[in-house]
Biotite code that builds the C-alpha atoms (Angstrom):
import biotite.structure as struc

atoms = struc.array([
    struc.Atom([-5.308, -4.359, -51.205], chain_id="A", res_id=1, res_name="UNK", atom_name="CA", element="C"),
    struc.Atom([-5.033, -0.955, -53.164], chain_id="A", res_id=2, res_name="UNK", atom_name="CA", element="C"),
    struc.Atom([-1.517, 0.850, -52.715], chain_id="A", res_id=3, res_name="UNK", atom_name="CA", element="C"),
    struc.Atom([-1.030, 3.923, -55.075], chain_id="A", res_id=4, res_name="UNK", atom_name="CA", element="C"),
    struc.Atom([2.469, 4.742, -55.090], chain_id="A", res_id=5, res_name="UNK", atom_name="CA", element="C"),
    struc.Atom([3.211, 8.103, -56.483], chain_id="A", res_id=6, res_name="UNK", atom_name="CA", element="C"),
    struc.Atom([6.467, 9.402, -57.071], chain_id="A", res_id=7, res_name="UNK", atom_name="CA", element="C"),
    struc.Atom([7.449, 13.107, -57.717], chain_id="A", res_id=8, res_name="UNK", atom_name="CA", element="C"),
    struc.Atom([9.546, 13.759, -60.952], chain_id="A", res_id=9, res_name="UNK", atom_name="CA", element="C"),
    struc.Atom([13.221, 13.267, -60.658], chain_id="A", res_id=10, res_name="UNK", atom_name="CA", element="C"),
    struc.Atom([12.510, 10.488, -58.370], chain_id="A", res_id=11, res_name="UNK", atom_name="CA", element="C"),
    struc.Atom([11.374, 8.053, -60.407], chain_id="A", res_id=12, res_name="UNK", atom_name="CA", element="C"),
    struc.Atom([14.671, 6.636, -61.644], chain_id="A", res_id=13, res_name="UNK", atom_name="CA", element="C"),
    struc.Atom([16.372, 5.964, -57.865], chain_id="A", res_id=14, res_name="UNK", atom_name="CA", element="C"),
    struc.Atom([12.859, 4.292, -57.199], chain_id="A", res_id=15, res_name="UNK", atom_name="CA", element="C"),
    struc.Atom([10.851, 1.147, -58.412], chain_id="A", res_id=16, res_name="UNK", atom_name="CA", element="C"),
    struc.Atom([7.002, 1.428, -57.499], chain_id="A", res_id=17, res_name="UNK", atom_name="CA", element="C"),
    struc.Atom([6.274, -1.929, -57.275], chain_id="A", res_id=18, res_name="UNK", atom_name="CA", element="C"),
    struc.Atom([8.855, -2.399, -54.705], chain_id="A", res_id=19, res_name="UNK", atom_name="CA", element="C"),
    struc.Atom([7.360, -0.015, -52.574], chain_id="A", res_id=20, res_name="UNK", atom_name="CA", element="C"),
    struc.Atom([3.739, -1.194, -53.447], chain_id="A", res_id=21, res_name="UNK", atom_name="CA", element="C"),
    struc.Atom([4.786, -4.264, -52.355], chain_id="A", res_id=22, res_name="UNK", atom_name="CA", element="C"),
    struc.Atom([5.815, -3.342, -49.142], chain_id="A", res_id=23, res_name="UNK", atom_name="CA", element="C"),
    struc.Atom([3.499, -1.535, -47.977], chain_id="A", res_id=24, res_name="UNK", atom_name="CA", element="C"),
    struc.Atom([0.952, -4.600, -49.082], chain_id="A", res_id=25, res_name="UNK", atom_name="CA", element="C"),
    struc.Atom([3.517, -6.398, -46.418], chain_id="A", res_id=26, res_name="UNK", atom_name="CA", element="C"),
    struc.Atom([2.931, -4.494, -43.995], chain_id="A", res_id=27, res_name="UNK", atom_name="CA", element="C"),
    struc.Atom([-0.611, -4.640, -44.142], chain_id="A", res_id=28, res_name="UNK", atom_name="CA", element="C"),
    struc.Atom([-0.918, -8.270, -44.836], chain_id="A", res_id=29, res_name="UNK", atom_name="CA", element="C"),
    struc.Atom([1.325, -8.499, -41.519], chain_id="A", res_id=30, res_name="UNK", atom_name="CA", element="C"),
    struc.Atom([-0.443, -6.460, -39.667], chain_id="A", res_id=31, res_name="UNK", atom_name="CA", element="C"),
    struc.Atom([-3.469, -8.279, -40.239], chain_id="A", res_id=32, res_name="UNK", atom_name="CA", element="C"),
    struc.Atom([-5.148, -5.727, -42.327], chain_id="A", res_id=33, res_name="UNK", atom_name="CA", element="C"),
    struc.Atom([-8.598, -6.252, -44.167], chain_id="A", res_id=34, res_name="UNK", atom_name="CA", element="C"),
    struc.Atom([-7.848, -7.003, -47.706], chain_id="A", res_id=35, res_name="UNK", atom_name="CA", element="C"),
    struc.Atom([-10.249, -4.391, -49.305], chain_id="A", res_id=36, res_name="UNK", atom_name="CA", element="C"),
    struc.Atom([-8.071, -1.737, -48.129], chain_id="A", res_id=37, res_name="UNK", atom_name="CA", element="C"),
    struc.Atom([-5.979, 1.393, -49.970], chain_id="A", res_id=38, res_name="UNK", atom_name="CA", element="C"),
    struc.Atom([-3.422, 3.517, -49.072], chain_id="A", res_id=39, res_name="UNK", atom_name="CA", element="C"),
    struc.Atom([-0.856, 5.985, -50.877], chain_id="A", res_id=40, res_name="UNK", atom_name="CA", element="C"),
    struc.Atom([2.943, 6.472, -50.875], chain_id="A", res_id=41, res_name="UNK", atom_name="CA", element="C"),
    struc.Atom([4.140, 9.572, -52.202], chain_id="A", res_id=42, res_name="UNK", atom_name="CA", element="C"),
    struc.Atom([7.980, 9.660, -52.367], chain_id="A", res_id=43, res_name="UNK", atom_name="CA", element="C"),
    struc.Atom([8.565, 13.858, -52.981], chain_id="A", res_id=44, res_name="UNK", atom_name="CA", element="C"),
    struc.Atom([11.206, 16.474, -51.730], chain_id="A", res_id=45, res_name="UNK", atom_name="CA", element="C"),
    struc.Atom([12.513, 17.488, -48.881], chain_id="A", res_id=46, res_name="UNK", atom_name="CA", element="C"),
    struc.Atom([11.043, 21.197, -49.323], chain_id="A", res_id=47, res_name="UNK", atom_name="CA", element="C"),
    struc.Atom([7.497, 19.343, -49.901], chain_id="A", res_id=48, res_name="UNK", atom_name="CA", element="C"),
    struc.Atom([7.502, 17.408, -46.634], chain_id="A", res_id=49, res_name="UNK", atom_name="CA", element="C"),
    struc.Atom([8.567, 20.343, -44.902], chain_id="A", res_id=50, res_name="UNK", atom_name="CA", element="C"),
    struc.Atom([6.176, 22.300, -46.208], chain_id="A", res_id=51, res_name="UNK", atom_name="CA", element="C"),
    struc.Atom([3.330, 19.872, -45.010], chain_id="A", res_id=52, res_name="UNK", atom_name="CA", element="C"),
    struc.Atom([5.147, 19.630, -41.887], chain_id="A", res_id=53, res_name="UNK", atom_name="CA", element="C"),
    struc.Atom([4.572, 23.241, -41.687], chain_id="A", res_id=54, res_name="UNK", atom_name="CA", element="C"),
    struc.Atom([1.184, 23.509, -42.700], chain_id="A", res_id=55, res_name="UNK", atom_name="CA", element="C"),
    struc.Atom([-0.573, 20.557, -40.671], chain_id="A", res_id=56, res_name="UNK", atom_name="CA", element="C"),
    struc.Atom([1.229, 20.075, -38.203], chain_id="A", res_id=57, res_name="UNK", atom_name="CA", element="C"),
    struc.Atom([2.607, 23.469, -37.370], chain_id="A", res_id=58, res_name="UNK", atom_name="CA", element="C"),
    struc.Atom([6.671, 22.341, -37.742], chain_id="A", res_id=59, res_name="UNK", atom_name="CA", element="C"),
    struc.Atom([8.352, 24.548, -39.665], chain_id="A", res_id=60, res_name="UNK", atom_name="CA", element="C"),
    struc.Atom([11.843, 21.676, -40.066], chain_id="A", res_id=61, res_name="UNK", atom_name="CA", element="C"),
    struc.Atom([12.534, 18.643, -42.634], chain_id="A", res_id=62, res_name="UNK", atom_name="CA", element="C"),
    struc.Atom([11.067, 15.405, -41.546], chain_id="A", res_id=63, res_name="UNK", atom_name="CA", element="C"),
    struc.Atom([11.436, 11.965, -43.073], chain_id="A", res_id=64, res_name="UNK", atom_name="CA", element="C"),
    struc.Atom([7.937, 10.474, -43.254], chain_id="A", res_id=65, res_name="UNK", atom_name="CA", element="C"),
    struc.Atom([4.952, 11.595, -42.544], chain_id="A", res_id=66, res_name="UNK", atom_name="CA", element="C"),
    struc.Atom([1.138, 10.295, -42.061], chain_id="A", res_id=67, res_name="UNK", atom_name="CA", element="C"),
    struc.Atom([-1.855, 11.501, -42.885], chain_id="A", res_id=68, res_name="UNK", atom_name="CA", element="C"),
    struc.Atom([-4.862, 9.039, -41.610], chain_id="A", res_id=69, res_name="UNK", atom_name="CA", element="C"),
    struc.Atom([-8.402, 9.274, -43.606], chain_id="A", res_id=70, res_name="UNK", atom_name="CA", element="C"),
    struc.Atom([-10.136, 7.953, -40.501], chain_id="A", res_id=71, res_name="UNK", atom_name="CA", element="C"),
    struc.Atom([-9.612, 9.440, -36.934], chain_id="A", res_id=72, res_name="UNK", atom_name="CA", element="C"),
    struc.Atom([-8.560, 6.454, -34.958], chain_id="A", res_id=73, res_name="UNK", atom_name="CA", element="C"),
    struc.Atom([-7.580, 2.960, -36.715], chain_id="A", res_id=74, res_name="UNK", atom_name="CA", element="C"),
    struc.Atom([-7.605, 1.071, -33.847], chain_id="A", res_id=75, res_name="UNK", atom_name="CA", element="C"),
    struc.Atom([-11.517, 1.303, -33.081], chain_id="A", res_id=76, res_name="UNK", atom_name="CA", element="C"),
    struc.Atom([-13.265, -0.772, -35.739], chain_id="A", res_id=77, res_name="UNK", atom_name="CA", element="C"),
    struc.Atom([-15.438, 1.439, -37.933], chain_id="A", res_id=78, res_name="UNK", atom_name="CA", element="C"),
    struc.Atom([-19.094, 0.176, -37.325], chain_id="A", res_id=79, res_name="UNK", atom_name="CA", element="C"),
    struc.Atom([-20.598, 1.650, -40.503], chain_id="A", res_id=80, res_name="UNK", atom_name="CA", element="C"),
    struc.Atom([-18.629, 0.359, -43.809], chain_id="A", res_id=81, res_name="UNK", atom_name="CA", element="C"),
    struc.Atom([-17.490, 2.814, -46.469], chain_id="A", res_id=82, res_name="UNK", atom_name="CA", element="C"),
    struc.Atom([-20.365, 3.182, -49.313], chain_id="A", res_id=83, res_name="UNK", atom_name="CA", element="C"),
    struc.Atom([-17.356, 1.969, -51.544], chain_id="A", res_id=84, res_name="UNK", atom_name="CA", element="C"),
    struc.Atom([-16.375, -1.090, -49.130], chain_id="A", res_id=85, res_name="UNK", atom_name="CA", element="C"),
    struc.Atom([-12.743, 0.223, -49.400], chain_id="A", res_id=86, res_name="UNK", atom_name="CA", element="C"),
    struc.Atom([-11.539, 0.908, -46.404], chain_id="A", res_id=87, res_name="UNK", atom_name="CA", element="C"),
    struc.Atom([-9.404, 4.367, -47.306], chain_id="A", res_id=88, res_name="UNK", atom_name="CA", element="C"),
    struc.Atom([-6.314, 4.535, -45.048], chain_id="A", res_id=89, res_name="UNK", atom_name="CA", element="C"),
    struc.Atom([-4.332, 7.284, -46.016], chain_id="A", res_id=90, res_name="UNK", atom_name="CA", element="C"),
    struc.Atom([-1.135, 8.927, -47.167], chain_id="A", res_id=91, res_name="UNK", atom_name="CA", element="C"),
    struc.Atom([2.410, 8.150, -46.309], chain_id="A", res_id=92, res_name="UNK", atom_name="CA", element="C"),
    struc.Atom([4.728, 10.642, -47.757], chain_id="A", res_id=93, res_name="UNK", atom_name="CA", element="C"),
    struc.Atom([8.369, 9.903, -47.596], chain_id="A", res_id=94, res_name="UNK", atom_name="CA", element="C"),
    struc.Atom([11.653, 13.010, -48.429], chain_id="A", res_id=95, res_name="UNK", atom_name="CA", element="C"),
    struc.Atom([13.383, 10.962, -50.397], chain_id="A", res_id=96, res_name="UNK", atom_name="CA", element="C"),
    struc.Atom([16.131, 13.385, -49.947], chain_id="A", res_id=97, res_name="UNK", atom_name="CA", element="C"),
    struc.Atom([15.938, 12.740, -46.186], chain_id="A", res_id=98, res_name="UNK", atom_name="CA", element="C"),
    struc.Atom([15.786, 9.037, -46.808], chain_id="A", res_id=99, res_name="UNK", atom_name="CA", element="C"),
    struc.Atom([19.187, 9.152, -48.876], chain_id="A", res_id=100, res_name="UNK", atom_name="CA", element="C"),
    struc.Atom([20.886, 11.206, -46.014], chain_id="A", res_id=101, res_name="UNK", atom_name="CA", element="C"),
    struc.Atom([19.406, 8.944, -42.836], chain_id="A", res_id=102, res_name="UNK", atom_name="CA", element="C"),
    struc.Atom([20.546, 5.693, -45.050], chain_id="A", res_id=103, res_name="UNK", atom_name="CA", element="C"),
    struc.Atom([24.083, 7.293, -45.483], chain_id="A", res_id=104, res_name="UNK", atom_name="CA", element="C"),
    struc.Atom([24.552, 8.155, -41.638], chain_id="A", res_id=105, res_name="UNK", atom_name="CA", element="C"),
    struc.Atom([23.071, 4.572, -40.589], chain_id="A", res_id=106, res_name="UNK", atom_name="CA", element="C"),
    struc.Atom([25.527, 2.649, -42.977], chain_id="A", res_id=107, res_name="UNK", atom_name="CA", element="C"),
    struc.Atom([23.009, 1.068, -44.618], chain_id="A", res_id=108, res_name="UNK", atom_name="CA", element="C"),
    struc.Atom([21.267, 0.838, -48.336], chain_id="A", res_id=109, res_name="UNK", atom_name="CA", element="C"),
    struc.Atom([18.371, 3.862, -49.175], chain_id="A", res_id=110, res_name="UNK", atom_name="CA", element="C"),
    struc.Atom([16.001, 0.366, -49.879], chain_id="A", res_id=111, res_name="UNK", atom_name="CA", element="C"),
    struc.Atom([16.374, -0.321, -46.516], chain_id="A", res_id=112, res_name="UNK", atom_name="CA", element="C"),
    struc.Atom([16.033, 3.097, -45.340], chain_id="A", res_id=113, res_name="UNK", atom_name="CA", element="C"),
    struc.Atom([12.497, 3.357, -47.616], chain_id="A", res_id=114, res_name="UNK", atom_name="CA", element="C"),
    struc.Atom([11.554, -0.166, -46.170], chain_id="A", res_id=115, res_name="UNK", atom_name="CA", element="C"),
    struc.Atom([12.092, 1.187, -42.587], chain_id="A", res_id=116, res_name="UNK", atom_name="CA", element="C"),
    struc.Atom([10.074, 4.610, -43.551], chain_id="A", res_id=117, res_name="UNK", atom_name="CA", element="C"),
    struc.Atom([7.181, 3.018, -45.171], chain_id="A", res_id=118, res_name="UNK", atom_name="CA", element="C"),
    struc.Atom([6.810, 0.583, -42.551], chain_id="A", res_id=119, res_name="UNK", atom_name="CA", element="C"),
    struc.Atom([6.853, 3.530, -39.931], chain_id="A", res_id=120, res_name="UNK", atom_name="CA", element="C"),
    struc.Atom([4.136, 5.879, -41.590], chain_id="A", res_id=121, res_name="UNK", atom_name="CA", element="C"),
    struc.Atom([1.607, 2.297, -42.390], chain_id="A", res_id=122, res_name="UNK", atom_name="CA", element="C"),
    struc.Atom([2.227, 1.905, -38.636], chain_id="A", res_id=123, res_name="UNK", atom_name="CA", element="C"),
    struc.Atom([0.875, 4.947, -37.913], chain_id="A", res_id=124, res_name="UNK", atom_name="CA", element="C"),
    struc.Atom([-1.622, 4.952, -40.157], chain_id="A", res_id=125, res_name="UNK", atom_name="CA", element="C"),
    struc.Atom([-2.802, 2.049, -38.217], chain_id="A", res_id=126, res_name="UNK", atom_name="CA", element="C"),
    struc.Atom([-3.027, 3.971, -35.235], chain_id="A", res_id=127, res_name="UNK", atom_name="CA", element="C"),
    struc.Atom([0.478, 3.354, -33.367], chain_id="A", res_id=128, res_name="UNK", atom_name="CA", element="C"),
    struc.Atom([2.057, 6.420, -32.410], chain_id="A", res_id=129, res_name="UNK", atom_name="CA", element="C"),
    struc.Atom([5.552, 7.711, -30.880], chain_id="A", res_id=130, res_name="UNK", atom_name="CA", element="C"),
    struc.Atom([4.287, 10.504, -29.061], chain_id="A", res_id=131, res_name="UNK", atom_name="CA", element="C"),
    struc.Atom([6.150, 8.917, -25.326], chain_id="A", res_id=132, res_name="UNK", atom_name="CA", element="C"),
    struc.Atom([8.808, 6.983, -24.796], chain_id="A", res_id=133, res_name="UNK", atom_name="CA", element="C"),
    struc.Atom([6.158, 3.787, -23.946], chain_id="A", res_id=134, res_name="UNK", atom_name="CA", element="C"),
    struc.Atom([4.161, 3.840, -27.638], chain_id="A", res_id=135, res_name="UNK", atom_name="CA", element="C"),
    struc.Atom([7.792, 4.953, -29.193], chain_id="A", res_id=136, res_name="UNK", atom_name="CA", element="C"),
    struc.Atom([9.155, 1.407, -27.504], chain_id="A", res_id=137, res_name="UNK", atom_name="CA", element="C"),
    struc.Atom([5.819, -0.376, -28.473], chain_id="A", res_id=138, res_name="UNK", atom_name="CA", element="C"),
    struc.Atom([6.008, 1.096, -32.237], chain_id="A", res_id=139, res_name="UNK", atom_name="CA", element="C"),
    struc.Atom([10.139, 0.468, -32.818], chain_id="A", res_id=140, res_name="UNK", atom_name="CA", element="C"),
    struc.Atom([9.286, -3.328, -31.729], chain_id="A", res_id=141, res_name="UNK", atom_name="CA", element="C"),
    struc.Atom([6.436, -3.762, -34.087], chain_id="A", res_id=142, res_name="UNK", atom_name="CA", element="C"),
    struc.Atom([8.696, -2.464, -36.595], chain_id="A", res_id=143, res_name="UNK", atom_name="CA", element="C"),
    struc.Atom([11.350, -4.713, -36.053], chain_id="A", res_id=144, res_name="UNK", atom_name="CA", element="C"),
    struc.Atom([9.013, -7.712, -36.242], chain_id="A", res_id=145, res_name="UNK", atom_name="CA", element="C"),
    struc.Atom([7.764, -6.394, -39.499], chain_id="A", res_id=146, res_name="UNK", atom_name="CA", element="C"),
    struc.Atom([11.066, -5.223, -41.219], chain_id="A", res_id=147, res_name="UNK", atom_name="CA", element="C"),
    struc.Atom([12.669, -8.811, -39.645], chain_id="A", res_id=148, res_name="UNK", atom_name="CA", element="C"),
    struc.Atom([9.648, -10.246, -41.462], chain_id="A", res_id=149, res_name="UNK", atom_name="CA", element="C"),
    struc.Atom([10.542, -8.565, -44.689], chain_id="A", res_id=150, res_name="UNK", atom_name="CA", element="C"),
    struc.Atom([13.913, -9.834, -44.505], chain_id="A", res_id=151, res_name="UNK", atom_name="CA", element="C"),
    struc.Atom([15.068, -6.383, -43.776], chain_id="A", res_id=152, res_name="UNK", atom_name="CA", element="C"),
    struc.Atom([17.711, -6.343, -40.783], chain_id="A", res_id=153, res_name="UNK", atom_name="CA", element="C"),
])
């Protein structure tokens, strides 16, 4: 497995890439994904994510994590292979701002809040969504599985 973790400047000294390179492997290797696949983590600002919020998905308001998926729907096997056999997921992109401020008003650490957001936005690269209250239920108890998993309570 491929994960490029990218961190914006000012960042990189609250955050250790290999940490979250290695959970998002996790959550792949947990969730049973083929080993010749890649995905990115960008950890950036608040006024970043808000700004893609607003430009792709038409929210103009701060967000935690969100998603963007190189292939339309992850839960349909892809019958023709990618010419580089890397299957390309694509980008979760975390506020770390946001993350610091959700970790605060849940009492817990900012590694577990990070944990909890990467695991979230692989999930959905995978093709789970929280768009009703059923998937929402369905996608919170995958995550607890996983983040239990991860030794992440």
């Amino acid at each position: 497995m491929e994960i490029n973790v990218l961190i914006d400047e000012g960042f990189e000294e609250h955050l250790d890439a290999g940490w979250l390179e290695g959970i998002g492997e996790k959550v792949l290797t947990l969730e049973k994904t083929d080993p010749q696949t890649e995905l990115s983590l960008v950890i950036t600002s608040q006024e970043r994510v808000r700004e893609l919020n607003r430009h792709y998905l038409g929210r103009d308001a701060p967000t935690d994590v969100l998603a963007f998926a190189m292939l339309a729907d992850e839960k349909e096997p892809s019958f023709v292979p990618p010419p580089d056999g890397i299957r390309h997921l694509g980008e979760v992109i975390i506020s770390y701002p946001q993350a610091v401020i959700q970790a605060g008003e849940q009492g817990h650490t900012k590694e577990k809040e990070m944990a909890i957001l990467v695991t979230h936005g692989v999930l959905h690269l995978l093709g789970y969504g929280d768009e009703t209250p059923e998937l929402k239920k369905e996608m919170q108890a995958r995550e607890q599985v996983i983040l239990s998993r991860l030794g992440i309570d």
